[in-house]
C-alpha positions as semicolon CSV with decimal commas, in nm:
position;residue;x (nm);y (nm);z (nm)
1;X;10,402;8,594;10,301
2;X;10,482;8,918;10,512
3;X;10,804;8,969;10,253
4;X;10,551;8,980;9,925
5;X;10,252;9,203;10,114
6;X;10,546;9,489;10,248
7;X;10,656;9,465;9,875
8;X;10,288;9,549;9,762
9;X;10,235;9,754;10,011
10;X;10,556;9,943;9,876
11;X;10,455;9,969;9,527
12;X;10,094;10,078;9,603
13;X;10,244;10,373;9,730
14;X;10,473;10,427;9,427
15;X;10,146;10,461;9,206
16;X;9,983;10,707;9,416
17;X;10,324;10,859;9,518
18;X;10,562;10,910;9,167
19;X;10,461;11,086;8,836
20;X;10,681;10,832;8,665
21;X;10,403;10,726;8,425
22;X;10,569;10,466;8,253
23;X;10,679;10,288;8,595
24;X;10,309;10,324;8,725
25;X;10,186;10,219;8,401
26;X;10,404;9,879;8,462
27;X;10,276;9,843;8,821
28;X;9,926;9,847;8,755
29;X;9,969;9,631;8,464
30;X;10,153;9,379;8,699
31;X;9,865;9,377;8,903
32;X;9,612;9,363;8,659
33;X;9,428;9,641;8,808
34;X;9,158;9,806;8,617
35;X;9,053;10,074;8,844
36;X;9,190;10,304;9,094
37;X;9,070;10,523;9,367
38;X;9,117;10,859;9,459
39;X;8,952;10,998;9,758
40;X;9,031;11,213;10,070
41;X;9,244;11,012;10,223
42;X;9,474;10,935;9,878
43;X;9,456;11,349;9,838
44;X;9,579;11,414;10,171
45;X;9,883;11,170;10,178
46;X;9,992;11,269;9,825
47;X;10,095;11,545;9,595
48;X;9,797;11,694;9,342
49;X;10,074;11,679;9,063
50;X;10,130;11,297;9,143
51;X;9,758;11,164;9,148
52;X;9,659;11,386;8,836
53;X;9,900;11,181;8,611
54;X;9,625;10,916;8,635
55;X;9,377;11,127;8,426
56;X;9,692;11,138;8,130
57;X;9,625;10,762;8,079
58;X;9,321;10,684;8,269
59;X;8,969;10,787;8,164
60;X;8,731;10,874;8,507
61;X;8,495;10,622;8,602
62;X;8,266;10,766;8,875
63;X;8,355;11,179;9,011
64;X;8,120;11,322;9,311
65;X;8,250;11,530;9,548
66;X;8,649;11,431;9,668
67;X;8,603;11,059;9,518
68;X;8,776;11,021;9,167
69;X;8,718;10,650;9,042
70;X;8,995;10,601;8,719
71;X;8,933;10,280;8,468
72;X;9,248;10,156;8,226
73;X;9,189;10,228;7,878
């Protein structure tokens, strides 16, 4: 339902958008997501200091060029 995708929608950008690590941590765990993507679009809609926390918890997947690919540990 439109309540539970603006509620997703919501907490995607959280991840991207805090440095809280330990919220993000939860939020991806919630979603059981095992990768995440960085690109240009990501880079230009939020802070460096904010998407580099994934690389404190996150090993990289796939680099090239302005696509960072991040797997769980």
């Amino acid at each position: 339902d439109l309540k539970s995708i603006y509620v997703r929608k919501k907490n995607v950008d959280f991840i991207y958008r805090s440095t809280d690590l330990k919220r993000t941590q939860m939020l991806l765990n919630g979603y059981n997501v095992s990768y995440v993507y960085v690109g240009r679009l990501e880079r230009s809609r939020y802070e460096s200091k904010s998407l580099e926390k994934f690389a404190t918890f996150m090993d990289i997947a796939f680099q090239h060029g302005d696509v960072t690919i991040y797997r769980v540990r």
